[in-house]
N, C-alpha and C positions, 0 to 999 in steps of 0.2 A: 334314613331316620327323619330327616328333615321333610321330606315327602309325606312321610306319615302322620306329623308330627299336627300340620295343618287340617289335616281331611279327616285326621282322626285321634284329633287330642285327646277327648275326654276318653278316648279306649284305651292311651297308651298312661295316661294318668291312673287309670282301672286297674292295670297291671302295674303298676307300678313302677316305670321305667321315666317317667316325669325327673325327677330328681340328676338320671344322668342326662337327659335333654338340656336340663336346666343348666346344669354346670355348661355344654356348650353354648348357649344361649346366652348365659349372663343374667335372667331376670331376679339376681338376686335381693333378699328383700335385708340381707345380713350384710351392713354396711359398719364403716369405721368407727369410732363414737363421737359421739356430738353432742352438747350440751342440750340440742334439738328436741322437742317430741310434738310429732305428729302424725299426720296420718295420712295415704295418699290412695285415691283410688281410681285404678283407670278402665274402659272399657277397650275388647279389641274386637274388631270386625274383621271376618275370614270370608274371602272373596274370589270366585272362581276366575277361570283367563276369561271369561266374559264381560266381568264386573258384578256377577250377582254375587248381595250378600249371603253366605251359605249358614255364619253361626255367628253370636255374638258373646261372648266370655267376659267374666270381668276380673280384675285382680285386686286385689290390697295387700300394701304394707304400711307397717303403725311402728314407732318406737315411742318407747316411754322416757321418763329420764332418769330409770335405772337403770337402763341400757337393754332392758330386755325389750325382744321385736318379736313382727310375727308378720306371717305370708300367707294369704290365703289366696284359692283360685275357684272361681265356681263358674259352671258351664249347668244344662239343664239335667246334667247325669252326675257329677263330681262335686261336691264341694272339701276341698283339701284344705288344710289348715295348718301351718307349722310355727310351732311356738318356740322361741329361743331364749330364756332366761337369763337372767344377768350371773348367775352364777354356774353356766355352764349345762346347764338342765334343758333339756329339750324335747316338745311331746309332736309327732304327729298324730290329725286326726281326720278320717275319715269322717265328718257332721251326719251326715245322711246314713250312714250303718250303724252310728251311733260306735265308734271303733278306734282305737287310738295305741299307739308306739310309744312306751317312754322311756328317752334314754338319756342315762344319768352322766354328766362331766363330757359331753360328747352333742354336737352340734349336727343331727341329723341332716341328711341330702347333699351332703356337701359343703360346707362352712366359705365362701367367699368373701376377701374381706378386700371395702376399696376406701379409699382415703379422699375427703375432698381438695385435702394439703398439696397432692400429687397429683391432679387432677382425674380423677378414680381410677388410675393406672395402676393395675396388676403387675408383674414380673412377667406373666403369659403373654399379657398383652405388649409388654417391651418387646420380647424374645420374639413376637411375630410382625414386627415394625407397624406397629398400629400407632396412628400420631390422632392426637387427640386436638377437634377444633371447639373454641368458647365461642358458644352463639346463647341464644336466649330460646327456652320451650315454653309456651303457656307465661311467656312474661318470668320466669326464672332464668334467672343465671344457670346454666347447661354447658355440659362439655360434649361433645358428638364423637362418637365412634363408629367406624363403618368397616367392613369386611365384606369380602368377595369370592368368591367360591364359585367358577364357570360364570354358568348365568343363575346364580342366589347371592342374592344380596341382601345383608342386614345393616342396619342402622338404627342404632343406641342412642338417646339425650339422657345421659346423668346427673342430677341435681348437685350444684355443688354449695347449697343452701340445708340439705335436707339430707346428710350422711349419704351420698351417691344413688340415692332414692331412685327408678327410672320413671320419668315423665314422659318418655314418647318412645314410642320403638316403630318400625319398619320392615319385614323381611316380604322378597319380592323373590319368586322363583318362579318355575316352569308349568305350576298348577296356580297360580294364582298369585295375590297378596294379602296380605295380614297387616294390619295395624291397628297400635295400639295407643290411645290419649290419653291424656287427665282429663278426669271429671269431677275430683273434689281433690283438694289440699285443704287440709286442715291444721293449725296450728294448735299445742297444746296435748295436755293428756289423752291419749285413745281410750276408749269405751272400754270398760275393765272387762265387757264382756269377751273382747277379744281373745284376751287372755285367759278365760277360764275353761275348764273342761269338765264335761257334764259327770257325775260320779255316776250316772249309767251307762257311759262309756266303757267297753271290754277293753280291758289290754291283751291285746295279739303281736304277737310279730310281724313282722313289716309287711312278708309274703302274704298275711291274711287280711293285711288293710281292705284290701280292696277286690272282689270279685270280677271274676272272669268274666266277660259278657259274652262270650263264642264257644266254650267246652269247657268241660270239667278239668280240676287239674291247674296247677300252674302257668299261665298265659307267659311266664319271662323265662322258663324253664328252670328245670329242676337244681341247676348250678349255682345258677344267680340265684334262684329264692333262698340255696343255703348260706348262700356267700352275705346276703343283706341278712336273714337271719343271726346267723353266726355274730354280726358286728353289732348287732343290737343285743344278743345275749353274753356278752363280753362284757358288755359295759355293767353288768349285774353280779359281775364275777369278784366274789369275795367281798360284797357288799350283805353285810347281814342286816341289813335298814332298805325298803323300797322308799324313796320318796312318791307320794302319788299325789300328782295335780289334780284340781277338780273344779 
């Protein structure tokens, strides 16, 4: 997964398998609450065992100081979007299909939440003796994570200014390396447009976010697409009111 993950993001984001990456990954943009709002965006450079750079990606995450955030990733095929509201509400959206997910009282992709009190220490990350060092990223106060897998290695800087925001990442394997910087912090309200979603946007189910780019048909297979179905059509269940963002 990790292999693929590099060489062919934007295809597993397509099929929509991003979301359990990401839960291994950590690049979560759903942090603890903070009095905080701002806005962070970093680019990552994907690099062969050569050193050529092969793609460049960029990410964002914004909180308000409602508490509601949001995560976006765009590559020159995907641009994904996930909104997360202060009251529980949460849309993905596909920008470029013009296509969007909304599910109600239910925190789409996985819901990660880290603390900067604890030094964005999870329960997972106890349980797997992960010890976290204070260093500084980009002139922030950062706490570092690092994990190891044969020969793959990841390394995390988590903001401990900015609700566990990430500033810097690293993962280093057998096809290459990836890393990823800040290139803006912003302090203050995020662009409202982050948060809005277009009213020509379709609501689909999650399986149709996003197009197959290699055959017809479900690219994650038939299980998963009902399995992630199923959890987004649940959230509707016995709700006689859609709420729709726009």
């Amino acid at each position: 997964m990790r292999k693929v993950l590099f060489w062919s993001f934007a295809a597993l984001l397509i099929i929509g398998v991003a979301g359990i990456v990401y839960k291994v990954f950590r690049p979560t943009s759903v942090c603890a609450a903070s009095s905080t709002a701002y806005t962070i965006v970093r680019a990552e450079r994907v690099f062969d065992p050569n050193g050529a750079l092969r793609v460049t990606n960029y990410y964002l995450e914004a909180r308000r100081s409602d508490g509601s955030r949001v995560w976006g990733h765009t590559t020159p095929e995907v641009q994904d979007r996930r909104i997360y509201f202060a009251n529980g509400d949460s849309v993905r959206i596909n920008d470029l299909a013009a296509r969007k997910s909304t599910y109600l009282q239910k925190q789409v992709g996985g819901m990660l939440v880290r603390d900067p009190a604890v030094d964005c220490m999870t329960p997972q990350d106890v349980s797997q003796g992960i010890l976290p060092a204070h260093e500084r990223a980009y002139g922030h106060p950062a706490v570092r994570f690092a994990q190891t897998w044969g020969r793959e290695r990841l390394t995390m800087w988590y903001s401990l200014d900015f609700g566990c925001s990430i500033l810097q990442q690293r993962f280093e394997h057998e096809n290459g390396v990836s890393e990823q910087g800040l290139t803006s912090l912003t302090q203050g309200e995020p662009e409202a447009s982050l948060f809005e979603v277009s009213s020509a946007s379709q609501e689909v189910p999650p399986s149709r976010l996003f197009d197959c780019p290699t055959q017809t048909g479900s690219c994650i297979g038939d299980a998963m697409a009902a399995q992630m179905d199923k959890d987004y059509y649940d959230t509707w269940t016995g709700r006689a009111e859609r709420r729709v963002y726009r």
